[in-house]
N, CA, C and O of each residue as an XYZ file, in Angstrom:
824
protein
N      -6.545      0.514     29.365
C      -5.710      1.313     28.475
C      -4.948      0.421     27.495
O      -4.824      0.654     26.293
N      -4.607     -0.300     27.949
C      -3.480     -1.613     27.103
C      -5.051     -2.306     25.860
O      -4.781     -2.816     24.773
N      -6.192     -2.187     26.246
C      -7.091     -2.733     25.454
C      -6.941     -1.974     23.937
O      -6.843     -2.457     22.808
N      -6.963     -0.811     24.336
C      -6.765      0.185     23.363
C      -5.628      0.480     22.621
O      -5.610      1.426     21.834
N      -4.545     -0.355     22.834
C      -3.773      0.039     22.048
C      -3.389     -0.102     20.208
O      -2.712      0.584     19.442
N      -4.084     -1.154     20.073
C      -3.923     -1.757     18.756
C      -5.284     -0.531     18.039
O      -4.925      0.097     17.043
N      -6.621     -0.286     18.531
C      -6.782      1.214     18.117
C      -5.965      2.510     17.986
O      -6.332      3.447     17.277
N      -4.640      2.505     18.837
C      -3.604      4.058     19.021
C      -2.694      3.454     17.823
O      -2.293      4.117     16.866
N      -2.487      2.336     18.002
C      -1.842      2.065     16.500
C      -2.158      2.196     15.099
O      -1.437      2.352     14.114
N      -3.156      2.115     15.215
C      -3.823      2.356     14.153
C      -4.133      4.106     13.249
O      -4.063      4.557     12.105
N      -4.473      4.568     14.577
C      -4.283      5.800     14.829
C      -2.677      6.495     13.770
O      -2.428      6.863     12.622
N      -2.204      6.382     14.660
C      -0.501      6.659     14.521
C      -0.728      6.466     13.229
O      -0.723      7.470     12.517
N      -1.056      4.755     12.428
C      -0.280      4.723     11.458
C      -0.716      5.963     10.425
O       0.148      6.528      9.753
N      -2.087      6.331     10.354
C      -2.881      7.340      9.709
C      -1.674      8.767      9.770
O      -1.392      9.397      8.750
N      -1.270      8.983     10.700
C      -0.761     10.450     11.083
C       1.060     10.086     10.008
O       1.740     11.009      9.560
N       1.368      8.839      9.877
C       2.318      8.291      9.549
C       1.961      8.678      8.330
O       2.678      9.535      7.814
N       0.707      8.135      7.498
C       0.756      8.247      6.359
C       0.676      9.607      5.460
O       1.106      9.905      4.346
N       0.056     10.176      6.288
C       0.199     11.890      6.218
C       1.911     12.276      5.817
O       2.517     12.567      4.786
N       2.296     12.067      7.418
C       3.856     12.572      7.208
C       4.814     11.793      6.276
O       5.903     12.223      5.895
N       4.285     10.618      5.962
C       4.991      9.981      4.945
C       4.727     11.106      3.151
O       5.473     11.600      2.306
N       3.581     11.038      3.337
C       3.507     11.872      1.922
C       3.522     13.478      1.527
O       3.210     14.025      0.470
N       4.059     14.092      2.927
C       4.502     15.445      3.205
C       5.888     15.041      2.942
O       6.465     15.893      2.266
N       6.740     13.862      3.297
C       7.860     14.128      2.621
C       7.778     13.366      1.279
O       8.650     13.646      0.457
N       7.017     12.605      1.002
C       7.052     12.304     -0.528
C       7.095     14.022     -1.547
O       7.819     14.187     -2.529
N       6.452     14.741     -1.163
C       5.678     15.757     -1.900
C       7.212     16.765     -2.061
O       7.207     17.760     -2.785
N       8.021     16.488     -1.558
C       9.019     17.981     -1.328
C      10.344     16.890     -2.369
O      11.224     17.451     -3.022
N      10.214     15.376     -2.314
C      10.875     15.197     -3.506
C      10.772     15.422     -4.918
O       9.711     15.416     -5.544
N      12.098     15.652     -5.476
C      12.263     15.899     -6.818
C      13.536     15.252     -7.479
O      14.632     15.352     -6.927
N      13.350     14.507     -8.815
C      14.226     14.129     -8.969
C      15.481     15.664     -9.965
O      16.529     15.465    -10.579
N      15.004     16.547     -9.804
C      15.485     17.577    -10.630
C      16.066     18.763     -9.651
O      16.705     19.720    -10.089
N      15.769     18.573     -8.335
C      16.949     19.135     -6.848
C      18.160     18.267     -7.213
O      18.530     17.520     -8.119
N      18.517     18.676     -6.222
C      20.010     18.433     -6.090
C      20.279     16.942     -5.238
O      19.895     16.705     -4.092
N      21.073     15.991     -6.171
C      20.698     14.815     -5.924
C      20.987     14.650     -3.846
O      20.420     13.817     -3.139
N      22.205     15.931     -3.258
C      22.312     15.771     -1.817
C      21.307     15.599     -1.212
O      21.326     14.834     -0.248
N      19.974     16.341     -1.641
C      19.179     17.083     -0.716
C      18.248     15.987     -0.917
O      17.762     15.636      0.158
N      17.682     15.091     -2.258
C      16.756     14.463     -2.410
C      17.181     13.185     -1.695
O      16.368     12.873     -0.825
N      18.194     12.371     -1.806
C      18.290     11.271     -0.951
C      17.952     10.775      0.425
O      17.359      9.737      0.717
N      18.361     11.559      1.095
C      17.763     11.955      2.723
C      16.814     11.782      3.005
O      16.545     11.106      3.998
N      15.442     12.626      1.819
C      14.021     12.636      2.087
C      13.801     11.083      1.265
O      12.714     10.649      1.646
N      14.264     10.384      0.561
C      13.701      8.907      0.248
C      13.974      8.250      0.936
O      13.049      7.526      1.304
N      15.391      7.989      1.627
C      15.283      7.659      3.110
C      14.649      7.358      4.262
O      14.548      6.252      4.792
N      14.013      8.926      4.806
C      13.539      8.942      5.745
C      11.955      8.395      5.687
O      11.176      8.098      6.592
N      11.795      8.392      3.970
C      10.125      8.069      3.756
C      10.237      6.736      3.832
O       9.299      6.056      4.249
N      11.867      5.986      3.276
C      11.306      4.661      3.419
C      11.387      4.095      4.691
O      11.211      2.896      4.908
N      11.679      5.023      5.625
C      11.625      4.842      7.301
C      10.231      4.528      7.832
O       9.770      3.764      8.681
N       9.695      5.541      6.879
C       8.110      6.162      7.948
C       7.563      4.808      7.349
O       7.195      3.964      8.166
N       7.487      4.564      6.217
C       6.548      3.858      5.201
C       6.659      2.331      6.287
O       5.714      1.782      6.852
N       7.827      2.008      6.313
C       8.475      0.776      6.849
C       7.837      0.436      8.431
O       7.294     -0.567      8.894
N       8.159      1.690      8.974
C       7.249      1.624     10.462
C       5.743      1.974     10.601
O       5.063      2.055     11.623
N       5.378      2.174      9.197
C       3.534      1.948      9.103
C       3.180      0.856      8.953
O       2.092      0.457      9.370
N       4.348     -0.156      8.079
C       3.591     -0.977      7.764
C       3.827     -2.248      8.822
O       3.069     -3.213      8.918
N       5.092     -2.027      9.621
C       4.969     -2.813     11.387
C       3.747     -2.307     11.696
O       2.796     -2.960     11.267
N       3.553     -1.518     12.199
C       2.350     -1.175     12.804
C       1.464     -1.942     12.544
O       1.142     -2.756     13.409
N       0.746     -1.929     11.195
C       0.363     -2.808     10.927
C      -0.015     -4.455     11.304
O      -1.016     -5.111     11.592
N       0.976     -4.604     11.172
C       1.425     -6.234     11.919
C       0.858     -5.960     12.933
O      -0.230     -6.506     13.110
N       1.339     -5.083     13.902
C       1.485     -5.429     15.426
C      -0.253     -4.959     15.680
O      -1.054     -5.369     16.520
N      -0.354     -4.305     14.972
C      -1.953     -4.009     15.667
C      -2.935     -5.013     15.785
O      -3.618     -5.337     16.756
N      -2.873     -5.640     14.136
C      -3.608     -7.037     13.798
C      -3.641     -8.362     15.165
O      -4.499     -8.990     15.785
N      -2.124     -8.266     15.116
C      -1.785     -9.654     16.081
C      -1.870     -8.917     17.521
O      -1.726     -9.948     18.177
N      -2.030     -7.642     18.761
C      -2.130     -7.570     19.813
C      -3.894     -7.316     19.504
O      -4.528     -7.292     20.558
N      -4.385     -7.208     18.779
C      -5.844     -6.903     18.904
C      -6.289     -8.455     19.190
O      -7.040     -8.510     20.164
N      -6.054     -9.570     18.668
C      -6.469    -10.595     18.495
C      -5.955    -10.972     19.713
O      -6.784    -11.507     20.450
N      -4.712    -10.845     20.202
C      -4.126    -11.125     21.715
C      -5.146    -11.070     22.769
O      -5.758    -11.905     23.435
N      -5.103     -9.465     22.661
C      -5.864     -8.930     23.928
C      -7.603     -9.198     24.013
O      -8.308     -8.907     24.980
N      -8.091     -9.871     22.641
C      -9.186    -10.307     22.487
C      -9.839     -9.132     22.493
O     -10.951     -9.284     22.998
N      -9.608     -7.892     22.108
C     -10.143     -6.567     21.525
C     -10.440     -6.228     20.218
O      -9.919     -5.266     19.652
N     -11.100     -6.830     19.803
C     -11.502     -6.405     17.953
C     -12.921     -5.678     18.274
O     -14.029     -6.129     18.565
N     -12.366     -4.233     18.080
C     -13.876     -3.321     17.745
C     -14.046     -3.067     16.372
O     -13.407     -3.369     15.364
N     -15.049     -2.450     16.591
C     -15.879     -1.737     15.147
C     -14.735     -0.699     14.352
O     -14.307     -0.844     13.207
N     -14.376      0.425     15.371
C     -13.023      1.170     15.055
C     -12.174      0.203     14.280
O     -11.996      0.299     13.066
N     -11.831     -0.420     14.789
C     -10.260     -1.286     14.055
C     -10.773     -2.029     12.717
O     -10.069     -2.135     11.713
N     -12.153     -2.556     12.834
C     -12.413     -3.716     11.447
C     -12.506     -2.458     10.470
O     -11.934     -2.593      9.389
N     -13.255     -1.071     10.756
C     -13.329     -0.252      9.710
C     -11.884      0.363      9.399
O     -11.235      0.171      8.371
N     -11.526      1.121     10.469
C      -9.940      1.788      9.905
C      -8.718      1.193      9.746
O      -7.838      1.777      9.114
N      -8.572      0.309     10.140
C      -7.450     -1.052      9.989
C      -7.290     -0.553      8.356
O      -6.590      0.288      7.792
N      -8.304     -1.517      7.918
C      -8.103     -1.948      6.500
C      -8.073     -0.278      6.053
O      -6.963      0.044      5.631
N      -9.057      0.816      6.067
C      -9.005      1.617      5.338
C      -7.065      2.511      5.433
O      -6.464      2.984      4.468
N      -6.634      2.463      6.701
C      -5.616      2.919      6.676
C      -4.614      2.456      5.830
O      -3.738      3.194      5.380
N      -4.706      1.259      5.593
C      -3.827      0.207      4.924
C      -4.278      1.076      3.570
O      -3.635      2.110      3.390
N      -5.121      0.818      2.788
C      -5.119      1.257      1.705
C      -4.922      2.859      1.523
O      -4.483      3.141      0.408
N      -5.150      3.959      2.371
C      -4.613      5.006      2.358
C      -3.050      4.941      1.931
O      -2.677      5.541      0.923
N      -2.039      4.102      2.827
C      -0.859      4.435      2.927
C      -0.248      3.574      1.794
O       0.946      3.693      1.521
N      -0.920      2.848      1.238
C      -0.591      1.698      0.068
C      -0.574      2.748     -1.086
O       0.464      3.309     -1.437
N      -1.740      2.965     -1.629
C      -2.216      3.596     -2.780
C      -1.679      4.548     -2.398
O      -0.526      4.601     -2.825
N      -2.081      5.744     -1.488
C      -1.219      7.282     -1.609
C       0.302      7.362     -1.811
O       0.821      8.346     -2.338
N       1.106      6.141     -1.314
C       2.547      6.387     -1.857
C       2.645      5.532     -3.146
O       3.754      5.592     -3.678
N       1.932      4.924     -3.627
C       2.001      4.650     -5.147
C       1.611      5.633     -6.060
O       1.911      5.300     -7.206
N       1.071      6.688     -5.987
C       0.290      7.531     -6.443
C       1.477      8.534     -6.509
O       1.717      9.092     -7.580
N       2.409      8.843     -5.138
C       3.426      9.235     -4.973
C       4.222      9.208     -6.026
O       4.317     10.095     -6.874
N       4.939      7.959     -5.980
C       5.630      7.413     -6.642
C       5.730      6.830     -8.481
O       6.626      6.235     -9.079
N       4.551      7.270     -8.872
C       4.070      7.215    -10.501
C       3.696      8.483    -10.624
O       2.669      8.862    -11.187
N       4.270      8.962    -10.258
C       4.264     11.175    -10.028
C       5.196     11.578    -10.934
O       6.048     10.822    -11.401
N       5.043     13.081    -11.288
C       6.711     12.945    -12.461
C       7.544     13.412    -11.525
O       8.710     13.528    -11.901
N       7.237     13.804    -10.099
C       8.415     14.173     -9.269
C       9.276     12.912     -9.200
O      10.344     13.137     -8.631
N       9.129     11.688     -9.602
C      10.131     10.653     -9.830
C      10.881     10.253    -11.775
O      11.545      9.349    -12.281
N      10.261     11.520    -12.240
C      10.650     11.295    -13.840
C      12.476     10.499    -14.005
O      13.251     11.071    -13.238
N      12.889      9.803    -14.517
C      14.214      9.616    -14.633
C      15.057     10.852    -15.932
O      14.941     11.018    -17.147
N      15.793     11.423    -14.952
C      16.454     12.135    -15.596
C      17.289     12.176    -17.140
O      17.453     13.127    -17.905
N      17.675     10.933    -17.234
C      18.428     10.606    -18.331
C      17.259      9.974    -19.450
O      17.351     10.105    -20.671
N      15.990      9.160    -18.630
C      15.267      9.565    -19.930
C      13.548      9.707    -19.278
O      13.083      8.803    -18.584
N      12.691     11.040    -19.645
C      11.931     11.361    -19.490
C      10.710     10.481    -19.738
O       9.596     10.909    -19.436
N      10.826      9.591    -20.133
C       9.321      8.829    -20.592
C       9.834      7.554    -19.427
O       9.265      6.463    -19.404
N      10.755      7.834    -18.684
C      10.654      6.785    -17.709
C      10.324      7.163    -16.361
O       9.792      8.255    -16.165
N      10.639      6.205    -15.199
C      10.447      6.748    -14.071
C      11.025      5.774    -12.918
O      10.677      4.593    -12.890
N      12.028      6.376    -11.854
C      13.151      5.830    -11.535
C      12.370      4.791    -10.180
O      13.001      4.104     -9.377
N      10.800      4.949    -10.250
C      10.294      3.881     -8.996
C      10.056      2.715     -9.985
O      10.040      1.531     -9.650
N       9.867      3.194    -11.279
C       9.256      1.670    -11.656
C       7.680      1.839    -11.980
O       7.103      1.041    -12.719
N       7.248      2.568    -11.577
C       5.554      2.070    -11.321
C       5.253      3.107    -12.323
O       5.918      4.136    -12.443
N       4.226      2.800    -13.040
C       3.244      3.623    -14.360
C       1.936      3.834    -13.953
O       1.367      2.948    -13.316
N       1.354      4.903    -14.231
C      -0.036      5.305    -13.501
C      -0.656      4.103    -13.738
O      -0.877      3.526    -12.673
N      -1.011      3.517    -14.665
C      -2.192      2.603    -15.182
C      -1.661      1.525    -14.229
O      -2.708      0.903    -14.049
N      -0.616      0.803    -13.403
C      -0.422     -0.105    -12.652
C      -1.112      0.630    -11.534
O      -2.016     -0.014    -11.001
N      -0.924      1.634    -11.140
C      -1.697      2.143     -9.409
C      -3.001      2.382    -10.118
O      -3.779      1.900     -9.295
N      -3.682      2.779    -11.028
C      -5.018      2.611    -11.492
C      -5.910      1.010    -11.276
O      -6.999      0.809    -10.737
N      -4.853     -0.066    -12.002
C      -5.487     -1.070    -11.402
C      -5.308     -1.736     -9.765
O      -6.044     -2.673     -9.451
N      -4.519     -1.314     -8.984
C      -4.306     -1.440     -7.594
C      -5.589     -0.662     -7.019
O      -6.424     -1.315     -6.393
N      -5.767      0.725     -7.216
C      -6.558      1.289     -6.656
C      -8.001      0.736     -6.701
O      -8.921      0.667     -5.886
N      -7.797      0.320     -8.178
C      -9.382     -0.468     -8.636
C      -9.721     -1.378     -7.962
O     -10.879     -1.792     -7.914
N      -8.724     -1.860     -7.302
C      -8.703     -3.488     -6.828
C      -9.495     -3.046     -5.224
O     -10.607     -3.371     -4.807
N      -8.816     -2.505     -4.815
C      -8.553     -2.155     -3.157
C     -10.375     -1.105     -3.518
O     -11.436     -1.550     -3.078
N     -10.336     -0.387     -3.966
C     -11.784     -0.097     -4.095
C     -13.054     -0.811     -4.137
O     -13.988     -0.647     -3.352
N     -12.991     -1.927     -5.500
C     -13.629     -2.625     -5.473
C     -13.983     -3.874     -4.410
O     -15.114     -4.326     -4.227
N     -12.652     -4.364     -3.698
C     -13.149     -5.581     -2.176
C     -13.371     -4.458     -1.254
O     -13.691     -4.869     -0.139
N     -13.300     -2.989     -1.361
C     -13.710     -2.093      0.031
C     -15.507     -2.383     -0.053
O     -16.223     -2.640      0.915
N     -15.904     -2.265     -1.354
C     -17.274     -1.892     -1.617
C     -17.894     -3.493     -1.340
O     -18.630     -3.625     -0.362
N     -17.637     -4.542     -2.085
C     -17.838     -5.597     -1.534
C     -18.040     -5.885     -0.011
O     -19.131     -5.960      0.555
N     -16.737     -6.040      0.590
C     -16.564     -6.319      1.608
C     -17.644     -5.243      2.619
O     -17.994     -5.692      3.711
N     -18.081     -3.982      2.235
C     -19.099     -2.879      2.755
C     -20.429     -3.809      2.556
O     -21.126     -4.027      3.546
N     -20.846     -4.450      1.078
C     -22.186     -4.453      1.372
C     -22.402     -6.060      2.232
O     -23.325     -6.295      3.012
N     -21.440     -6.907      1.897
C     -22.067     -7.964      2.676
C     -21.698     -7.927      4.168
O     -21.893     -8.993      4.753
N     -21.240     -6.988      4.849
C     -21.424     -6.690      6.370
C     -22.413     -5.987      6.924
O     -22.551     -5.834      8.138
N     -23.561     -5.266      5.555
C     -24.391     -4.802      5.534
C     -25.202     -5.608      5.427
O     -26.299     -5.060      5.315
N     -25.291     -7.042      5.389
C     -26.164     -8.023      5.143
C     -25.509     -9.280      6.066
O     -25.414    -10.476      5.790
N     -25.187     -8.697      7.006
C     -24.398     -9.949      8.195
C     -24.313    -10.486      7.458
O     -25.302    -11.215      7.385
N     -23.322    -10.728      6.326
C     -22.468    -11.942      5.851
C     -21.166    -11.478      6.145
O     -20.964    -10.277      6.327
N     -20.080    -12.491      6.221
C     -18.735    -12.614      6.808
C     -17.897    -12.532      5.327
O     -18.094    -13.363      4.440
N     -16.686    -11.117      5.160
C     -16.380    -11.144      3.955
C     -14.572    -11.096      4.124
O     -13.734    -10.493      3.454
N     -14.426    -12.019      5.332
C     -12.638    -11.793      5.883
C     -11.552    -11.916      4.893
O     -11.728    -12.607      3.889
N     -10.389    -11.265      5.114
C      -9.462    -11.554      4.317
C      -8.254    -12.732      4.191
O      -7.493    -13.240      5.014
N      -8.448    -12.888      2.888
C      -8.153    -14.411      2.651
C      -6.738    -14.470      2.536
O      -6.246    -13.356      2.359
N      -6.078    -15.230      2.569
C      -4.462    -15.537      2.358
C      -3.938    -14.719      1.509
O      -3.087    -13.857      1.730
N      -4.804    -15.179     -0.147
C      -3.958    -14.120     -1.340
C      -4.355    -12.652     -0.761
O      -3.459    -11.833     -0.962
N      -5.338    -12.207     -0.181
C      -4.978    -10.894      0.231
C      -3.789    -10.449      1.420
O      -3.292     -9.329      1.538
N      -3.579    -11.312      2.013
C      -2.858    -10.946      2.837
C      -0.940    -10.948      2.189
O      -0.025    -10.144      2.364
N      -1.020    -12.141      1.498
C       0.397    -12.343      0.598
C       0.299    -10.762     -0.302
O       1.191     -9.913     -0.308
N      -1.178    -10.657     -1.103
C      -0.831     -9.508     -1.693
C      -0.563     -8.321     -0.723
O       0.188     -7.551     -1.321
N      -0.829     -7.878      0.420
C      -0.566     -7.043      1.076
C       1.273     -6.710      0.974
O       1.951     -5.817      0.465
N       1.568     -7.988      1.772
C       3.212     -8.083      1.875
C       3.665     -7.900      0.496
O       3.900     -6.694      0.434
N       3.911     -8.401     -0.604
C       4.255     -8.073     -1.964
C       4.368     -6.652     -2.447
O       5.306     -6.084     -3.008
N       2.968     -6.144     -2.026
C       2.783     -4.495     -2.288
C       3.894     -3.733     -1.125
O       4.749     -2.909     -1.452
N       3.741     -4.041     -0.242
C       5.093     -3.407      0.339
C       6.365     -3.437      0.147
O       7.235     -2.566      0.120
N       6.358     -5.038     -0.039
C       7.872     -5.185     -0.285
C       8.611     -4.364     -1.561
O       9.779     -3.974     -1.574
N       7.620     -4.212     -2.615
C       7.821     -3.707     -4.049
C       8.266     -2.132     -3.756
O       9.208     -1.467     -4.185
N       7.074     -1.792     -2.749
C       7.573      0.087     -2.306
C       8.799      0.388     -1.576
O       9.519      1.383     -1.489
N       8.810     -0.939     -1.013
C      10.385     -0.470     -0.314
C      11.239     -0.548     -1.231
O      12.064      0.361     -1.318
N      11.266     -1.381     -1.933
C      12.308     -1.721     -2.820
C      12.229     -0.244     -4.051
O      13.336      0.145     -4.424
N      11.204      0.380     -4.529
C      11.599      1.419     -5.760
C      11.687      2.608     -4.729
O      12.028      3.697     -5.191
N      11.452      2.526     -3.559
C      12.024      3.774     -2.842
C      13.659      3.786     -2.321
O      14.440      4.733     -2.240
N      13.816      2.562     -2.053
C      15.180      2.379     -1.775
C      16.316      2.326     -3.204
O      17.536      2.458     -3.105
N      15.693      2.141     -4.266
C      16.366      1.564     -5.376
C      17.056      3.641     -6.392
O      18.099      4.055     -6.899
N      15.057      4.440     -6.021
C      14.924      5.541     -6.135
C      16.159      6.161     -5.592
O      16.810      7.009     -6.202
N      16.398      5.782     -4.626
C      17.285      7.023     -3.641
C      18.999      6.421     -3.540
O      19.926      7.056     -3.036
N      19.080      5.250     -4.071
C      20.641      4.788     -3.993
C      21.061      3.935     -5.185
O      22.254      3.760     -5.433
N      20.171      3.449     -5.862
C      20.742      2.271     -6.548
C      20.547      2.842     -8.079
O      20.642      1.915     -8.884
N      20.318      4.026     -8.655
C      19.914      4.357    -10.241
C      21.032      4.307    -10.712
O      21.025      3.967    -11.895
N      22.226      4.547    -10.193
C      23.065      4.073    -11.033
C      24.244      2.729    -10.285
O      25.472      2.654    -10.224
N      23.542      2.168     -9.992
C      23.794      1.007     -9.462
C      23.854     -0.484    -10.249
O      23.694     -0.499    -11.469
N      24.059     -1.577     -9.603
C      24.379     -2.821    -11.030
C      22.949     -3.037    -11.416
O      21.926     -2.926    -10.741
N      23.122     -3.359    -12.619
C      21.875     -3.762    -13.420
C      20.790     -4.671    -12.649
O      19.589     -4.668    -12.920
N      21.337     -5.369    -11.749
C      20.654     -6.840    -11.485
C      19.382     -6.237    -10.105
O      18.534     -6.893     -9.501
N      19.797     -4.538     -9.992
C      18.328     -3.446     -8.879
C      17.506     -3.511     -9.638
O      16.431     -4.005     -9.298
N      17.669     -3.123    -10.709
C      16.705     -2.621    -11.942
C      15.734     -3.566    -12.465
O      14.561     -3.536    -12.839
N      16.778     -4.514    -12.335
C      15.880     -5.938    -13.197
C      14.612     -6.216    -11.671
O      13.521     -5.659    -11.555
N      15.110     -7.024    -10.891
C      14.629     -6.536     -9.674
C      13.439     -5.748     -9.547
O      12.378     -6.368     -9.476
N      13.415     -4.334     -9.501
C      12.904     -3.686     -9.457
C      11.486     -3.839    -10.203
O      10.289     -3.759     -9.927
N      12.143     -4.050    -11.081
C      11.098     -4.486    -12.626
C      10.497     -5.476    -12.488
O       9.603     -5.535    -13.333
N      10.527     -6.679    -11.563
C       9.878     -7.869    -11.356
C       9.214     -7.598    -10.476
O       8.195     -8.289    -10.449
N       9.301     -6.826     -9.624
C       8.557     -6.936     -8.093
C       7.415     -5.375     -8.688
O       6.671     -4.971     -7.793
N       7.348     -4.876     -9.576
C       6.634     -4.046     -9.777
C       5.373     -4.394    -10.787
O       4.280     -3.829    -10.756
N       5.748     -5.394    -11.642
C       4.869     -5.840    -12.591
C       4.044     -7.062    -11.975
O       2.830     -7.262    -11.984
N       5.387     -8.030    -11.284
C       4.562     -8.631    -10.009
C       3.569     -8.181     -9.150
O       2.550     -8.835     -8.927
N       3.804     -7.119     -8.666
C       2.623     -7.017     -7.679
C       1.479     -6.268     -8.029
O       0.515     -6.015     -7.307
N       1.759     -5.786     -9.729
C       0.556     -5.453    -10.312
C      -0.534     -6.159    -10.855
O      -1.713     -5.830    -10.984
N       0.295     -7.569    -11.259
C      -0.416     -8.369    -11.759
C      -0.874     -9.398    -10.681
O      -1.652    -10.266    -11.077
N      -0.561     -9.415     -9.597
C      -1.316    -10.342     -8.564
C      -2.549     -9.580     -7.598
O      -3.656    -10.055     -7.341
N      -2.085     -8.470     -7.227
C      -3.653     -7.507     -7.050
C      -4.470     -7.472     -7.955
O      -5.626     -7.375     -7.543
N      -4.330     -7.520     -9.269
C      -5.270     -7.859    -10.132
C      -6.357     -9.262    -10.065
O      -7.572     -9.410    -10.199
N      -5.060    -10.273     -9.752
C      -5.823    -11.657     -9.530
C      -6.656    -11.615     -8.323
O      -7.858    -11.865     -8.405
N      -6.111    -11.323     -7.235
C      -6.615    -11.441     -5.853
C      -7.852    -10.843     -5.853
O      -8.666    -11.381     -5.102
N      -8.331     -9.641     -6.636
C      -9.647     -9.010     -7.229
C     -10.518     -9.700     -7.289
O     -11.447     -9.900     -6.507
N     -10.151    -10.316     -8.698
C     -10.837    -11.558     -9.403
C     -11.337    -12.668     -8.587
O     -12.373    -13.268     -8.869
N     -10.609    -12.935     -7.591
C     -10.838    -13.733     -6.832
C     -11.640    -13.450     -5.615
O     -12.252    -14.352     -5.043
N     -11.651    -12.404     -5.268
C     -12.607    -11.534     -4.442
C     -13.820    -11.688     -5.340
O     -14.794    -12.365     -5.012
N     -13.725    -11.060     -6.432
C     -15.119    -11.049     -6.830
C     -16.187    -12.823     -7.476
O     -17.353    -13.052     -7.798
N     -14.800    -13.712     -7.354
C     -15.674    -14.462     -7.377
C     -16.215    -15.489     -6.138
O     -16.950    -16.473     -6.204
N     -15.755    -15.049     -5.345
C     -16.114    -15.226     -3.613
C     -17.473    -14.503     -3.729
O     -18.546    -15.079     -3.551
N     -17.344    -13.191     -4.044
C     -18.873    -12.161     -3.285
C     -19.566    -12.552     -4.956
O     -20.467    -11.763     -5.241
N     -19.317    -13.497     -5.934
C     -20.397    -13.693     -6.941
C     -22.037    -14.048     -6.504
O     -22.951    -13.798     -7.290
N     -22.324    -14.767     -4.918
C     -23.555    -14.442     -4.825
C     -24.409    -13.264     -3.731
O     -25.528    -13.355     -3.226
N     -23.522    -12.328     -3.641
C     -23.591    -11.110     -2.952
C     -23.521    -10.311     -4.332
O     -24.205     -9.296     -4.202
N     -23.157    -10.357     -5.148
C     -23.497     -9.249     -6.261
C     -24.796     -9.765     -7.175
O     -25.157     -9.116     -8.157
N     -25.444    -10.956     -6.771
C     -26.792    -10.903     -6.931
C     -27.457    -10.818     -6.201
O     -28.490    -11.454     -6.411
N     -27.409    -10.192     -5.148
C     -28.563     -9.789     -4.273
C     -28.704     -8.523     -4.499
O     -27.855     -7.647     -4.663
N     -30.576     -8.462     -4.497
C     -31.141     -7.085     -5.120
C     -30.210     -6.247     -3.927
O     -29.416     -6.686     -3.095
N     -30.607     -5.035     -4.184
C     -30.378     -3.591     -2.902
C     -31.379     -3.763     -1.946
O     -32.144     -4.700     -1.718
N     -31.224     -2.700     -1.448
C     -32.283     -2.748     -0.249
C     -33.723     -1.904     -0.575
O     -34.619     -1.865      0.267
């Protein structure tokens, strides 16, 4: 039973990411600022204990010397579920900034989660065909730094979202670095993926 646990974690985090974006979905920045704070809160609760999970699944799977098929496939796919779906969240106009409409109080602009998504799509498909060709396509450092970055950035425009908009300038700025930051380093880490699998994207199909 204890073998299995870093699979129940994994599990969980999926059901997490659900309930994380059931309460993303009921925010608005145009309720009543009582009622909306609470729910950014509690999301940056859930979000926060998905992405432990995370951690802990990686490092007791490797413990217990249990790495199945389950975990190498849904591991990663969960990760990018709960990554991308609350960015997607969060470049929503349910986060429009009130005082001025062409902004948005997380920070993030569709075309930044367009190229995230692109990214995380494109090493899914990679990383799919050369395990389809027993080649080994593990994740490398900059993916893993980019992992942490991408979180750290969501905690930060969810926390910034729900307490700090009218707060000292120096959230905002902040805010603004860790968002363009971690757009522009998933971009690289791509690039760099794809030039790892450059002789896996010349191999014919099957």
């Amino acid at each position: 039973m204890i073998r299995h646990i870093p699979n129940m974690l994994t599990a969980s985090r999926f059901f997490l990411a659900i309930g994380l974006f059931i309460i993303l979905s009921f925010y608005d920045t145009r309720t009543a600022a009582g009622l909306t704070w609470p729910l950014l809160d509690v999301a940056f609760v859930v979000f926060l204990v998905g992405v432990c999970t995370d951690m802990v699944d990686g490092y007791l799977a490797r413990a217990l010397g249990h790495l199945t098929t389950f975990g190498r496939i849904a591991d990663p796919f969960v990760d990018k579920i709960i990554i991308c779906g609350t960015l997607i969240y969060c470049a929503g106009s349910q986060f429009v900034d009130p005082a001025d409409p062409s902004g948005n109080l997380t920070g993030w602009k569709p075309w930044m989660v367009v190229v995230i998504v692109a990214r995380e799509t494109l090493v899914t498909g990679m990383r799919s065909f050369s395990e389809s060709h027993s080649l080994s396509f593990a994740a490398t450092a900059s993916g893993k730094i980019k992992m942490i970055i991408q979180c750290v950035a969501i905690c930060w425009s969810l926390f910034y979202a729900a307490h700090w908009t009218a707060g000292p300038q120096w959230t905002q700025v902040a805010r603004d670095v860790l968002v363009w930051s971690t757009t522009l380093f998933t971009g690289l880490t791509g690039l760099i993926y794809v030039k790892r699998a450059y002789v896996l994207l010349k191999m014919p199909p099957d």
